[in-house]
TORMARMAR-263644 format. One line per 3 residues: number of its first residue (from 1); their letters; for each residue x, y, z of C-alpha. Coordinates in pm, 1 decimal. Layout:
% residues N
NUM> A> X:Y:Z; ...
END
This chain:
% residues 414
1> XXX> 126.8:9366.5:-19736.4; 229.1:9269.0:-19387.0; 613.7:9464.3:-19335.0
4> XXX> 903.5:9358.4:-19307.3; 830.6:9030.5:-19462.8; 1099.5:8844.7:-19253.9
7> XXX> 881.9:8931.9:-18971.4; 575.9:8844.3:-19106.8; 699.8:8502.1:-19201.4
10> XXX> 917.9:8429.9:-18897.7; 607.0:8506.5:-18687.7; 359.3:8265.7:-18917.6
13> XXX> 635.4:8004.7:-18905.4; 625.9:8019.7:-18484.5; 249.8:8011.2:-18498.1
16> XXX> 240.6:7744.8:-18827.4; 154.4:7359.3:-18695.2; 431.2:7185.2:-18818.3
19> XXX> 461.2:6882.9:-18966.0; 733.9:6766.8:-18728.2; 600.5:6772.4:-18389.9
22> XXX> 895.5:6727.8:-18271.9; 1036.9:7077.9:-18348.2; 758.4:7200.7:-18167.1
25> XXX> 870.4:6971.1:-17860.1; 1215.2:7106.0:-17865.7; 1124.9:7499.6:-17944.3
28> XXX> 876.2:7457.0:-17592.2; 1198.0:7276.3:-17411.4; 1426.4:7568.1:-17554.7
31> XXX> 1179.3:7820.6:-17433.1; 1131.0:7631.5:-17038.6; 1529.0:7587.6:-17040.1
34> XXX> 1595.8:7908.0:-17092.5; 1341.5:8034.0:-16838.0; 1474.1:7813.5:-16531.7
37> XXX> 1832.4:7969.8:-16631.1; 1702.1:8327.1:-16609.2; 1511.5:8230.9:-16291.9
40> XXX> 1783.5:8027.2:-16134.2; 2072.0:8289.6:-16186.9; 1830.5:8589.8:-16054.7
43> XXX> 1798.6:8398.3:-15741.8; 2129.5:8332.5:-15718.4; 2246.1:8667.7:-15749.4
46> XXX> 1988.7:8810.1:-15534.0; 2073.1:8561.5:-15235.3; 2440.3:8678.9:-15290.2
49> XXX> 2344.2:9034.8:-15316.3; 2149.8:8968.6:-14963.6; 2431.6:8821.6:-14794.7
52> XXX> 2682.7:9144.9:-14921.0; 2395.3:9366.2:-14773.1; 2363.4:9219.9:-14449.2
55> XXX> 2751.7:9180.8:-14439.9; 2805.3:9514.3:-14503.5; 2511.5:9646.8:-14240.8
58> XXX> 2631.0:9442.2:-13961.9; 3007.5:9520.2:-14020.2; 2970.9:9871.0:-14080.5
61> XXX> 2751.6:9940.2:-13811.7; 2996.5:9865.5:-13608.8; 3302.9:10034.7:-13749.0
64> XXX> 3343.9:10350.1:-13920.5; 3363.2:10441.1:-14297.0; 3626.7:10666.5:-14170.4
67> XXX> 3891.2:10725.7:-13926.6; 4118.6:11042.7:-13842.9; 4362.4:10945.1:-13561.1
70> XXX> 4673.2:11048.0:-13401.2; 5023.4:10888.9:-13373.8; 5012.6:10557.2:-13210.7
73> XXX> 4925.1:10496.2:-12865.3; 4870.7:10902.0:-12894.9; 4601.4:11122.6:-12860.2
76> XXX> 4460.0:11333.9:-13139.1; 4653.5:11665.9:-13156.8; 4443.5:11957.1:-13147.2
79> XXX> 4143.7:11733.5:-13187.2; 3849.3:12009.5:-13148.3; 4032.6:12187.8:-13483.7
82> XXX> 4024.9:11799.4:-13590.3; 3661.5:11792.9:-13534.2; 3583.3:12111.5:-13706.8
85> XXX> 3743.0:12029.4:-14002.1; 3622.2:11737.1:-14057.6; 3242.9:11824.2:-13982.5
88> XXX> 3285.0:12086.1:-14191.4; 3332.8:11836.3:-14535.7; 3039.9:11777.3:-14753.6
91> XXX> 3063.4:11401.7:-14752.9; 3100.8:11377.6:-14337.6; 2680.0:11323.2:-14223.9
94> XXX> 2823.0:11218.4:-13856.8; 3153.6:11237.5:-13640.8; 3227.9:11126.6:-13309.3
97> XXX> 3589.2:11072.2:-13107.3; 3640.8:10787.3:-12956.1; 3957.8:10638.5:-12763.0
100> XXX> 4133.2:10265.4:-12840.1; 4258.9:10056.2:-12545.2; 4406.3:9665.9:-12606.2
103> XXX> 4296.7:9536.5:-12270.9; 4280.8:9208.4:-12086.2; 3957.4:9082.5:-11905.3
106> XXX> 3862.8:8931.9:-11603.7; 3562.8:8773.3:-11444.4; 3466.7:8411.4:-11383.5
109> XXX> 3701.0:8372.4:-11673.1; 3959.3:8559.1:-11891.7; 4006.6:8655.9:-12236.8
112> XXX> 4158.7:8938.7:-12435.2; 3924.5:9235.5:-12608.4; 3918.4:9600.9:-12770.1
115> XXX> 3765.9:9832.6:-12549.5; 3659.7:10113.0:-12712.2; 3587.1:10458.4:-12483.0
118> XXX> 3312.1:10668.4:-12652.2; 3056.7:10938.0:-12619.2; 2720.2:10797.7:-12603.1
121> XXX> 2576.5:11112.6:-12718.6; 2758.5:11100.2:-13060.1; 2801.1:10743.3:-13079.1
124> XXX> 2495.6:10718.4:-13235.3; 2629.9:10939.2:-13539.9; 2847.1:10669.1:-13660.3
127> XXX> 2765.3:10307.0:-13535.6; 2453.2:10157.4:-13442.3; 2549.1:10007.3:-13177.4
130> XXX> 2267.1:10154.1:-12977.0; 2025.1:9959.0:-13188.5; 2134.0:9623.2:-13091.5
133> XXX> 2121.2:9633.5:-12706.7; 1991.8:9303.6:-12551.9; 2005.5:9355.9:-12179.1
136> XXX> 2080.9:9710.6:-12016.7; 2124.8:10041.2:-12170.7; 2383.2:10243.5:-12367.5
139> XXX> 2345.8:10538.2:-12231.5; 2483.6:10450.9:-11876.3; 2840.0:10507.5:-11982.6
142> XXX> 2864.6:10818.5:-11859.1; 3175.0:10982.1:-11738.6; 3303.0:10864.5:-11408.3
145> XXX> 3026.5:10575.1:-11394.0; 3332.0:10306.8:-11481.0; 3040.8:10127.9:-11630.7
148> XXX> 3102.7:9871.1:-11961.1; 2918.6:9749.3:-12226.4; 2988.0:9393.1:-12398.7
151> XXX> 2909.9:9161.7:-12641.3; 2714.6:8884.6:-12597.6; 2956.1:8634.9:-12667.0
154> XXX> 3258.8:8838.3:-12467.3; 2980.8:8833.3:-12197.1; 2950.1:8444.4:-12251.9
157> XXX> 3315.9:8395.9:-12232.3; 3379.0:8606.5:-11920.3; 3054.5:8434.6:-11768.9
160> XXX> 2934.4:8760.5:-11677.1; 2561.0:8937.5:-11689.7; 2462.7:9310.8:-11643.7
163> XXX> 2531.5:9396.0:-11274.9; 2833.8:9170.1:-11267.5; 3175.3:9317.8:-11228.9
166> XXX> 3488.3:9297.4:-11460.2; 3848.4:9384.0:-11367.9; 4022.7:9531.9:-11674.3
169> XXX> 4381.7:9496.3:-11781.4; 4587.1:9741.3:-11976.0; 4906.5:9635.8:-12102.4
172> XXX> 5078.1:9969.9:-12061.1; 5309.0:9987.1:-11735.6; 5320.6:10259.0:-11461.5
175> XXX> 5554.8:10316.0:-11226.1; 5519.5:10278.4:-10780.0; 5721.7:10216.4:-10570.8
178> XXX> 5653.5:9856.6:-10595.3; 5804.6:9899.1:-10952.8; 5641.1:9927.1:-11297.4
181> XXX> 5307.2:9743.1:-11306.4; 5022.8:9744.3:-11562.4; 4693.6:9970.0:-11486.8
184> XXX> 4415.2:9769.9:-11339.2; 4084.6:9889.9:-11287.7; 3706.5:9737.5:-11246.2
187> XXX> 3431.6:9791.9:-11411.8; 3042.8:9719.4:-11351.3; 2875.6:9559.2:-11662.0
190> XXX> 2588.4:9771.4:-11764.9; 2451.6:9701.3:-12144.1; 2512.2:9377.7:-12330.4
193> XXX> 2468.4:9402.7:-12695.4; 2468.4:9177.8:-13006.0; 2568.6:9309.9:-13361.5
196> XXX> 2567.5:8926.4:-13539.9; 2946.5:8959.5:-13645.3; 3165.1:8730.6:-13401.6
199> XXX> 3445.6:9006.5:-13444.8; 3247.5:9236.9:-13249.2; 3037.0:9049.5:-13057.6
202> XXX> 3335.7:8794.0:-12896.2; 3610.6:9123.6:-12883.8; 3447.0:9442.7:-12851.0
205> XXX> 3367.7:9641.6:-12486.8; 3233.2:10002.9:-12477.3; 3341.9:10234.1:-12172.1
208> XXX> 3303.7:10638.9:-12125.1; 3568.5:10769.3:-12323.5; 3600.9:11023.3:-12049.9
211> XXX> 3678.5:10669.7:-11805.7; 3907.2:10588.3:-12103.7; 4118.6:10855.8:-12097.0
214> XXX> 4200.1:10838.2:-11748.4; 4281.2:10477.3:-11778.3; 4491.6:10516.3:-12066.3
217> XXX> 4651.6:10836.2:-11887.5; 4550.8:11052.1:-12189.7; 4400.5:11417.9:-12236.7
220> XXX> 4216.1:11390.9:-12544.5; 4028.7:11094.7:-12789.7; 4318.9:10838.7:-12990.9
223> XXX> 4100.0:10940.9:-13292.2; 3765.9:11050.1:-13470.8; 3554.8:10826.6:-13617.1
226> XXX> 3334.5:10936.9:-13949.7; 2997.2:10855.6:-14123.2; 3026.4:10891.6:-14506.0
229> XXX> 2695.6:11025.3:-14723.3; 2870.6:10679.6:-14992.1; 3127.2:10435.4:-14801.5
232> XXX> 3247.5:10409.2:-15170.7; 3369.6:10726.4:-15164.7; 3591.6:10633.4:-14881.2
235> XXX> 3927.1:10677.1:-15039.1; 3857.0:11029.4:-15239.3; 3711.8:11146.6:-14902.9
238> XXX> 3968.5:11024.0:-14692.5; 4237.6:11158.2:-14952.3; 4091.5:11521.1:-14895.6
241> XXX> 4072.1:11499.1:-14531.6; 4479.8:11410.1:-14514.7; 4558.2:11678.0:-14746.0
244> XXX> 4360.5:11912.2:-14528.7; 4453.2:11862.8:-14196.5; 4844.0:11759.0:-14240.6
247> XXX> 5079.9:11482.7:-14155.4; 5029.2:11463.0:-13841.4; 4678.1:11290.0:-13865.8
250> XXX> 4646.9:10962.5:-14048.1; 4346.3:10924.8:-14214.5; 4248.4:10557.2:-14328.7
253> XXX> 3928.9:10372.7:-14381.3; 3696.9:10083.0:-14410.4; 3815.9:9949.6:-14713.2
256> XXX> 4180.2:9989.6:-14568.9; 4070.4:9679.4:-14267.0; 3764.4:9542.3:-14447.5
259> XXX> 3896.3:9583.2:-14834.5; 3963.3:9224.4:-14911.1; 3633.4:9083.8:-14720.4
262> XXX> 3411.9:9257.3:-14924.6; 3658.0:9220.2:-15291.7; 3654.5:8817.1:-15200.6
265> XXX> 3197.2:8825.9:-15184.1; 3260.4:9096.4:-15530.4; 3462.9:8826.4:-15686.7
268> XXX> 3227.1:8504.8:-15539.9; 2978.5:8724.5:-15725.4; 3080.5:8729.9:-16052.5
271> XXX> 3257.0:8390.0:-16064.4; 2924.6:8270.5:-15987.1; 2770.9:8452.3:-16254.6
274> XXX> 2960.4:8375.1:-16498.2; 2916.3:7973.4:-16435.4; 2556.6:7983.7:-16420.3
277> XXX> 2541.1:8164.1:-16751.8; 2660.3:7823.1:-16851.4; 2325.4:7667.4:-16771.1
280> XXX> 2215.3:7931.2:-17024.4; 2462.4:7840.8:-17265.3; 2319.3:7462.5:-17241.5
283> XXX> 1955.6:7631.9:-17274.6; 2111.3:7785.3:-17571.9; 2225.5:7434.1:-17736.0
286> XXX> 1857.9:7329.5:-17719.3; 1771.3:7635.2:-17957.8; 2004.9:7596.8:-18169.2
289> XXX> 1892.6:7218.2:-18215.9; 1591.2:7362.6:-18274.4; 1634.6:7616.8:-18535.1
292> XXX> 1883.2:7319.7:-18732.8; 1560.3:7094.4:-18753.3; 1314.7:7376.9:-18830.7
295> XXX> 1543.9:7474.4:-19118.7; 1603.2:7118.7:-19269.5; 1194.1:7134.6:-19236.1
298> XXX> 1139.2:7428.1:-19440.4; 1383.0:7366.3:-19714.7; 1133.5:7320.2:-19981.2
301> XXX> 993.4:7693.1:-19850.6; 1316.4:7831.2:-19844.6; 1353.2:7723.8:-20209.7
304> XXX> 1022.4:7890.5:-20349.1; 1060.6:8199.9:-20136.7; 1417.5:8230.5:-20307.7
307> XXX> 1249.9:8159.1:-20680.7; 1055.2:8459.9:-20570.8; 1326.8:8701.4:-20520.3
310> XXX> 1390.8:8636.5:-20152.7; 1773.9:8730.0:-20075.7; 1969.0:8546.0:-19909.0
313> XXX> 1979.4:8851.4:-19621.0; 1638.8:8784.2:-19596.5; 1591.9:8421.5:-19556.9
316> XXX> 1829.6:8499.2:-19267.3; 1624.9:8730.1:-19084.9; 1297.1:8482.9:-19118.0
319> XXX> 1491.1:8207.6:-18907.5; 1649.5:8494.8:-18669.6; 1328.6:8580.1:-18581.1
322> XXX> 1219.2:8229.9:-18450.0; 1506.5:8230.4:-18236.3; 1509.4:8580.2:-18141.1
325> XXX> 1105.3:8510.3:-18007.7; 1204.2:8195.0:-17845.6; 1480.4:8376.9:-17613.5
328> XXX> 1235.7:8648.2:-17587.1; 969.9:8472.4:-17430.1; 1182.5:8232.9:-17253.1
331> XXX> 1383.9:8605.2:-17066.3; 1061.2:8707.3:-16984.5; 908.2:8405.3:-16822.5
334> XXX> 1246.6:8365.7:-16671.8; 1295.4:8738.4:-16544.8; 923.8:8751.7:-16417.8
337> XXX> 940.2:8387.3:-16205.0; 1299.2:8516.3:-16107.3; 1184.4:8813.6:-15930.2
340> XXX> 885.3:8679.0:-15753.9; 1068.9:8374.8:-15645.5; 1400.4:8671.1:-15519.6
343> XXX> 1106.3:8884.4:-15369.3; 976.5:8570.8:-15159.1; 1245.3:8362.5:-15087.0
346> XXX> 1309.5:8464.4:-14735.6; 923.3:8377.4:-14671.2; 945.6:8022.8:-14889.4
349> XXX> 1245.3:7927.6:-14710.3; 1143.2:7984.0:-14364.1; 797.9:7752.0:-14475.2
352> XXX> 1009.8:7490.2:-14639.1; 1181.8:7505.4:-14281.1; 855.5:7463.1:-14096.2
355> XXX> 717.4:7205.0:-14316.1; 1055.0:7022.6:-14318.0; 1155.7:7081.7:-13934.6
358> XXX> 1534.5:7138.6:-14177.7; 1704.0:7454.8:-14066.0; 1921.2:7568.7:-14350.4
361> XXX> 2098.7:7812.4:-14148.0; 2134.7:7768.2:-13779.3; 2158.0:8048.8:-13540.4
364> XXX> 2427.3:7834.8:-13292.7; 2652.2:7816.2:-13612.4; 2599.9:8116.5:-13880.4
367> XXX> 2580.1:8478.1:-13725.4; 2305.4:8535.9:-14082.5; 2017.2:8254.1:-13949.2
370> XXX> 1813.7:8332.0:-14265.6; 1841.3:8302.4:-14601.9; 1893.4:8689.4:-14722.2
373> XXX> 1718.0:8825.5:-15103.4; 1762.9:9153.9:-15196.5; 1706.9:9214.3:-15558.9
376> XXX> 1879.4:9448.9:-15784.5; 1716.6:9555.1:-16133.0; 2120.4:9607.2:-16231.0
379> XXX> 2190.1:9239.4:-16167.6; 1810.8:9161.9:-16351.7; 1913.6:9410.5:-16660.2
382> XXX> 2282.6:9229.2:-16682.4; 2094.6:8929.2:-16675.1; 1829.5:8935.5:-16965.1
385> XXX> 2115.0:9111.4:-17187.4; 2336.3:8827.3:-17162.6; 2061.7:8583.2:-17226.6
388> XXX> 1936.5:8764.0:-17530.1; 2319.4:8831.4:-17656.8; 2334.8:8409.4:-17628.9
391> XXX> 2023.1:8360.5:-17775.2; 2030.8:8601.7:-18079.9; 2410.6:8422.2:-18094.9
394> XXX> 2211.2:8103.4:-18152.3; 2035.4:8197.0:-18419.3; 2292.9:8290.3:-18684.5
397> XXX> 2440.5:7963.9:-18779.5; 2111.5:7809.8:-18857.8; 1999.3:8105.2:-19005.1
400> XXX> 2291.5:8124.0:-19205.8; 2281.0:7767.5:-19359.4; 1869.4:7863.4:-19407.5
403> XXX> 2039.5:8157.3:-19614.1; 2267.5:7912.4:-19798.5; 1988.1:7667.4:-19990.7
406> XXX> 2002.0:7619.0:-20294.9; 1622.8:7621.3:-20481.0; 1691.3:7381.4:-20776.1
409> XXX> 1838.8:7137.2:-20488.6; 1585.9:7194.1:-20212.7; 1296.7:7122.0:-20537.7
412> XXX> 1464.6:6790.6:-20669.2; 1272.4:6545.7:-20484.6; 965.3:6760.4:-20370.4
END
């Protein structure tokens, strides 16, 4: 015979036509409810999980994982030794020194802006800046050349254009004979570039650190930036570094000016996680509905299978298995339409745009104009767990009261 027997029967109950058609109505509901949960929270998470990617990309391409710099408004002591001892760390893939000026800007208008001096050569090592040049070129800040590279939108607000000159502003006050006055210099705008973040594209300006440090009246880079082989191990990497070189570096990182950006999408991410698996819970209801009837159905079953020598363990595991098979197939409908839908949803939206003439995301108003997916088999795997945890839940309450008939009872009227 057939073993286990709860299987056996469990499975000839899902395949049995029953006499109430109406179990069978609500079983196929249980099993499509569940499946649009799965789906719907995949999607969900995936979109999410897109938006933290692109997030991430954009904002860490332009800023470092790490940073070793000096005392403030200082430049890095002994920075070659700097260099060389931070290269020389298992973690560090790129390095490059840069130099930090708070400046004011002028053209056809004004506004205020970081201007960052760097080596275009090793630039490259820890931003990609390079990658998202729109007009010009990066490589024309070359020492002496007083040339700058802007955002676009700094670009927009200055009303300026490659070839178009800027006069530059620094805060910090030198003394003529005319008195103390801040430094002024021009520059020629040669690259614009666009990294999608407005904090970079409306406040960021590249120059030759060698022009830098002769504005700034410095011998030496304000600090070193770092590339990391895992930005999460920022803060043991970081940790190392300060115990390594000494006090008189400060070592910080990402997560020390980006930390509670990225904890606040974490946190969006779970919250929202947690209330779609209430959909599931609802999908859940259905089931249990379900197994209720299907047991009130069978009682007359129940009752010979007991005056056979079924236990009462065993009548549970018949009507387990009808639930268990129900969130089974509805996890892997769900899971399978979930990942398609994930996998394509940049494509679908973008039709549903052109068939619509609706633009869900608007390049003059969001920095990401489309709809991100990227799918994670972690989130999937968290996903199909907590749906069969809920669903094999179900199925012990009903199962229990199957477990709880009494024959000579269940027999009176048949």
């Amino acid at each position: 015979m057939f073993r286990p027997l709860e299987l056996f029967i469990g499975l000839r109950y899902t395949r049995a036509k029953r006499r109430n058609q109406f179990i069978s109505f609500i079983s196929s509901v249980s099993i499509v409810c569940i499946t649009i949960s799965v789906m719907a929270l995949i999607t969900v998470m995936s979109v999410m999980n897109g938006f933290d990617y692109q997030l991430r990309s954009r904002i860490l391409g332009a800023i470092s994982d790490a940073t070793v710099a000096g005392l403030p408004g200082e430049s890095v002591q002994n920075w070659p030794y700097a260099m060389k001892v931070v290269q020389a760390n298992p973690h560090v893939r790129g390095a490059a020194p840069y130099v930090e000026i708070q400046s004011f800007m002028q053209a056809q208008r004004s506004t205020g802006a970081l201007v960052r001096g760097i080596d275009p050569a090793q630039e490259p090592n820890v931003s990609d800046i390079n990658k998202h040049m729109i007009a010009g070129s990066f490589d024309s800040l070359t020492p002496d050349s007083w040339n700058i590279v802007l955002g676009k939108d700094l670009a927009i607000q200055l009303g300026v254009n490659v070839g178009d000159r800027v006069t530059m502003v620094v805060p910090e006050l030198r003394a003529t004979p005319m008195g103390a006055v801040p430094r002024i210099r021009g520059f020629k705008v040669s690259g614009i570039f666009e990294m999608g973040m407005e904090e970079f594209d409306s406040g960021l300006g590249l120059i030759s650190m060698s022009d830098a440090e002769k504005l700034k009246s410095i011998n030496g880079p304000t600090g070193i930036r770092l590339k990391l082989d895992d930005l999460y191990n920022a803060g043991p990497v970081a940790r190392e570094l300060a115990n390594t070189l000494g006090q008189v570096y400060e070592v910080t990182t990402w997560m020390d000016s980006h930390a509670n950006f990225f904890s606040a999408i974490s946190m969006e991410k779970k919250v929202m996680f947690i209330i779609l698996s209430l959909i599931i819970l609802v999908a859940v209801i259905n089931l249990i509905s379900m197994l209720m009837m299907l047991v009130t159905d069978k009682q007359a079953d129940i009752a010979i299978l007991r005056t056979l020598g079924s236990t009462p363990r065993s009548i549970m595991g018949m009507f387990m298995v009808q639930g268990v098979l129900v969130g089974f197939v509805g996890i892997g409908f769900g899971v399978t339409l979930g990942s398609l839908l994930s996998w394509q949803l940049p494509g679908i939206v973008k039709w549903i745009e052109h068939v619509t003439g609706v633009v869900f995301l608007s390049p003059d108003v969001y920095y990401i104009s489309e709809v991100p997916s990227k799918l994670d088999w972690h989130d999937v795997t968290w996903v199909a767990l907590t749906t069969f945890a809920f669903s094999l839940l179900a199925t012990l309450y009903p199962a229990w009261r199957a477990s709880r008939t009494q024959p000579a009872q269940a027999l009176r009227y048949e």
